[in-house]
C-alpha positions, -999 to 999 in steps of 0.1 A, spaced: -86 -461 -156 -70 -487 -181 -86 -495 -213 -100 -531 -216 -121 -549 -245 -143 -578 -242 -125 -610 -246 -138 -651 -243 -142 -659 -208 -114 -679 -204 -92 -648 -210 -80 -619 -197 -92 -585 -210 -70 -572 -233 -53 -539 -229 -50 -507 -247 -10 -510 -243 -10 -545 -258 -28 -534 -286 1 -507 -287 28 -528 -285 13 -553 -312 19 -516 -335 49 -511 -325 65 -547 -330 54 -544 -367 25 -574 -358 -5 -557 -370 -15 -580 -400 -7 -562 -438 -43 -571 -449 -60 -541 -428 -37 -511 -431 -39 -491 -461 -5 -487 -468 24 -503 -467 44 -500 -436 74 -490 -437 84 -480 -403 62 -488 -369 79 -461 -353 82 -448 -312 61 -447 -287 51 -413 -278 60 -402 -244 39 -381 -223 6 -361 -243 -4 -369 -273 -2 -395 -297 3 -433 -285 32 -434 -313 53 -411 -330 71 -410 -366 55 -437 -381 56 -446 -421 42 -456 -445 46 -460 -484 20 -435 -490 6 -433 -528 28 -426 -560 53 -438 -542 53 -410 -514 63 -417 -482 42 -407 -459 52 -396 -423 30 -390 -388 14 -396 -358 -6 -435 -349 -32 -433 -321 -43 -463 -308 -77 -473 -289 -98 -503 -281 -130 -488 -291 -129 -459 -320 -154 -436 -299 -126 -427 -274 -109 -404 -298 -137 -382 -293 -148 -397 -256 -109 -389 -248 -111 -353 -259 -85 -357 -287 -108 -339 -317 -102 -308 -298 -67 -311 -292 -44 -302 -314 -16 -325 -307 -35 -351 -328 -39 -327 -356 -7 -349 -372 -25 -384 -366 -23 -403 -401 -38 -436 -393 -65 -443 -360 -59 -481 -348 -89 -496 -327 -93 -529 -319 -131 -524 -331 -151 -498 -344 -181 -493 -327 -191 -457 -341 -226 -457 -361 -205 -447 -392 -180 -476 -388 -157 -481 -413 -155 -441 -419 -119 -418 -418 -113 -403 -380 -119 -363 -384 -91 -349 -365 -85 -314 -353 -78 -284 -378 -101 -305 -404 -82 -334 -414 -92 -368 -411 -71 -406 -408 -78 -437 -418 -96 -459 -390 -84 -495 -389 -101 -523 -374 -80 -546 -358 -102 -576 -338 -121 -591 -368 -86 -599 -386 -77 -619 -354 -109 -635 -346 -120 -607 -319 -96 -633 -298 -67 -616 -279 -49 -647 -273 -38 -644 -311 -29 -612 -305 -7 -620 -275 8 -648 -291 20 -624 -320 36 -600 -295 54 -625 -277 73 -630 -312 91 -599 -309 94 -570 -334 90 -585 -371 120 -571 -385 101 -559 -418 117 -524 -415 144 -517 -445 168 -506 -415 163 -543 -398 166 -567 -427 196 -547 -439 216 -546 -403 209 -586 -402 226 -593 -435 254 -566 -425 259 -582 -396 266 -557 -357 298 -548 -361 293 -535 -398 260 -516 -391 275 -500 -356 306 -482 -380 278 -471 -399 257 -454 -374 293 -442 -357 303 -425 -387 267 -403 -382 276 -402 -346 311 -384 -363 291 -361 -383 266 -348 -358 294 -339 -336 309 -323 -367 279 -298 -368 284 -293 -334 316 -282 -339 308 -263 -369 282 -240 -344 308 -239 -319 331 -220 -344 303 -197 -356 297 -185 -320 334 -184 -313 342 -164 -351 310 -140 -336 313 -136 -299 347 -147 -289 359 -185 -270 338 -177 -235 309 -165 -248 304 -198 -269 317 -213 -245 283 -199 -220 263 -208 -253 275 -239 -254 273 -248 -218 238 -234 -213 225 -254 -243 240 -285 -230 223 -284 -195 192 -274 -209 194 -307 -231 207 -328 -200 182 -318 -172 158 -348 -177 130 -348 -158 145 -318 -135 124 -286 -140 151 -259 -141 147 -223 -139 168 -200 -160 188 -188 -129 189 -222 -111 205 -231 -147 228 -197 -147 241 -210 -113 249 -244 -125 268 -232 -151 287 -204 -135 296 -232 -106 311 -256 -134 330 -229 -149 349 -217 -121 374 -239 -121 384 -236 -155 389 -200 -148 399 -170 -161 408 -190 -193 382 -216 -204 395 -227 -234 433 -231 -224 420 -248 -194 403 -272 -214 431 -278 -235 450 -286 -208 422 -314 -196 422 -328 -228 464 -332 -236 478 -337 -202 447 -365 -195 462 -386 -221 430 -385 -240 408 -401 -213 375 -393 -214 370 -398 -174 395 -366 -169 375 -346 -186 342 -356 -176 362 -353 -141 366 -319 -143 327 -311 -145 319 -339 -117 343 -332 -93 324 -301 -84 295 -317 -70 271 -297 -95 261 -326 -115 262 -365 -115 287 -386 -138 259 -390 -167 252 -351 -165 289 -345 -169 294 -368 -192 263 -350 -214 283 -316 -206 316 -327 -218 304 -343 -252 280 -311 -261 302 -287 -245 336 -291 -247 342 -311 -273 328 -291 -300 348 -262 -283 377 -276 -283 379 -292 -317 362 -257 -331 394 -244 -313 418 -273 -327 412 -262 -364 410 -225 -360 446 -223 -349 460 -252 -364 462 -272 -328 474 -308 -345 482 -323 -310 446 -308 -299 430 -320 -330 444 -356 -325 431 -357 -287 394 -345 -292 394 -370 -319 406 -401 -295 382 -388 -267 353 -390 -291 363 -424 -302 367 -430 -265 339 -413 -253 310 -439 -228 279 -443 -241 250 -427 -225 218 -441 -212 196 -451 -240 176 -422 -253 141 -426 -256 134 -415 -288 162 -439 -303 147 -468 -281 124 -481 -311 153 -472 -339 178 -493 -317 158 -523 -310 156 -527 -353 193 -526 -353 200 -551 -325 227 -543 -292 255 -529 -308 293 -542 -301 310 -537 -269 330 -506 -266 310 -488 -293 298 -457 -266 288 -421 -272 294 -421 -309 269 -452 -315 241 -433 -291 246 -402 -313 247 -419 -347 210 -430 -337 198 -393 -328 215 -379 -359 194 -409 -380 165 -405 -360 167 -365 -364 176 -365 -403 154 -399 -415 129 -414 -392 116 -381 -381 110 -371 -421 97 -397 -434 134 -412 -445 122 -448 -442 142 -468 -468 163 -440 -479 188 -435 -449 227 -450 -451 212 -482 -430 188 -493 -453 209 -509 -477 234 -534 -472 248 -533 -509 
């Protein structure tokens, strides 16, 4: 059953999801939040909390970093079971369009004994959800540090930026590759790798471990009885191409392009470039450095979506490395309360 609140009668009843999206387009008005925002962040995707990662500029100059639940009426945090659920144990701010508990104006208790902030959002907009409309179909406010600095750097500026992270997180990836390599040899990483990257790639697809163990032992065949030189051999006599390598895993059958794709970036690359600078490959080093450059871009990641639309469409041509400098941000700033302090907040 969807949420609705009263409205005038010459409107439609407004919607929990509008009063979601007015969050996470930065629209709520400054006058009713008790902080400073810093960061609307993402909506949350499946149980729990209607948005994720949100901050603030907490007090004493803290920032503060958590969870924003969002209702039409403040009763259906308990109505909706969420005081016994300890996914919204992390909820730092309850968003309502009105408060209609006895005790109105009060912190929401949340469960393990903590409490947030209730904020009342209909009396700042006239209890009238045409306003509120009307300040959603502005777009995002572009108040977030990382939003006003990307439009004074301008694209192409800010998409070097968040490639050179994309550089880095594939760095550490290739820093764990040659830990499992130095530890368990080139093929056992090589599993490692593999297994973790098919895990991470499965989507929506609910994968047992063997269905998984038979996945990967179908896309390693081919590259048999020598992984690694096989590999090498993809990545020098292709010319650098990422479609040759990404080839290699698709051909099978096993997975789709996208799949592959996912498999060749978490998997063989950091392999391969692990491999490159433990035996002082130069020619190998060089190619998994153009095929990174070279690499497509993914579909968007959810849990970049918010981060991206703050940044604006990055250029053409900027492909996996762009996609990965946003999870790299996203996992090192937005997710810890970074808001204001990460490499995209300035434009000095």
């Amino acid at each position: 059953m969807v949420a609705t609140a009263r409205t005038p009668a010459d409107a439609p009843p407004l919607r929990e999801r509008e009063l979601v999206a007015l969050w996470l387009l930065g629209r709520v008005p400054e006058g009713v939040l008790p902080w400073p925002l810093l960061r609307p962040g993402r909506a949350g995707r499946g149980p729990g909390p209607d948005v994720r990662e949100a901050a603030f500029g907490g007090p004493a100059g803290v920032v503060l970093c958590g969870d924003v639940e969002v209702h039409l009426a403040a009763s259906d945090f308990v109505h909706h079971g969420h005081l016994d659920d300890p996914a919204y144990a992390d909820v730092v701010l309850h968003l309502v369009w009105r408060d209609d508990r006895p005790e109105r104006g009060t912190p929401q208790p949340l469960p393990g004994g903590g409490s947030a902030p209730t904020v009342e959002v209909g009396p700042a907009l006239g209890h009238d959800p045409s306003r509120l409309r009307r300040l959603v179909r502005r777009g995002p406010s572009g108040a977030e540090p990382c939003a006003a600095a990307a439009l004074a750097r301008g694209p192409a500026a800010t998409s070097e930026l968040v490639r050179a992270e994309g550089r880095r997180r594939l760095a550490e990836r290739t820093w764990r590759a040659a830990d499992l390599a130095a530890a368990h040899g080139w093929d056992r990483a090589w599993d490692a790798l593999l297994d973790g990257a098919l895990l991470g790639s499965a989507g929506r697809r609910r994968e047992t471990l063997a269905q998984r163990a038979a996945l990967a032992a179908r896309l390693t065949a081919p590259l048999a009885p020598d992984v690694l030189r096989a590999l090498r051999v993809l990545a020098l006599d292709g010319g650098a191409r990422p479609r040759v390598l990404i080839g290699a895993f698709h051909s099978e059958g096993a997975v789709g392009p996208g799949r592959a794709a996912e498999v060749g970036w978490n998997a063989a690359l950091p392999l391969l470039a692990a491999a490159a600078a433990a035996y002082d490959d130069a020619p190998l080093a060089r190619a998994t450095a153009d095929l990174a450059e070279r690499w497509p871009a993914p579909r968007p990641y959810g849990r970049t979506r918010a981060l991206a639309s703050l940044l604006g469409p990055p250029p053409r041509g900027s492909g996996a490395q762009h996609a990965q400098g946003l999870l790299h941000l996203q996992d090192l700033w937005c997710s810890r309360g970074g808001c204001g302090q990460c490499p995209l907040s300035s434009h000095e």
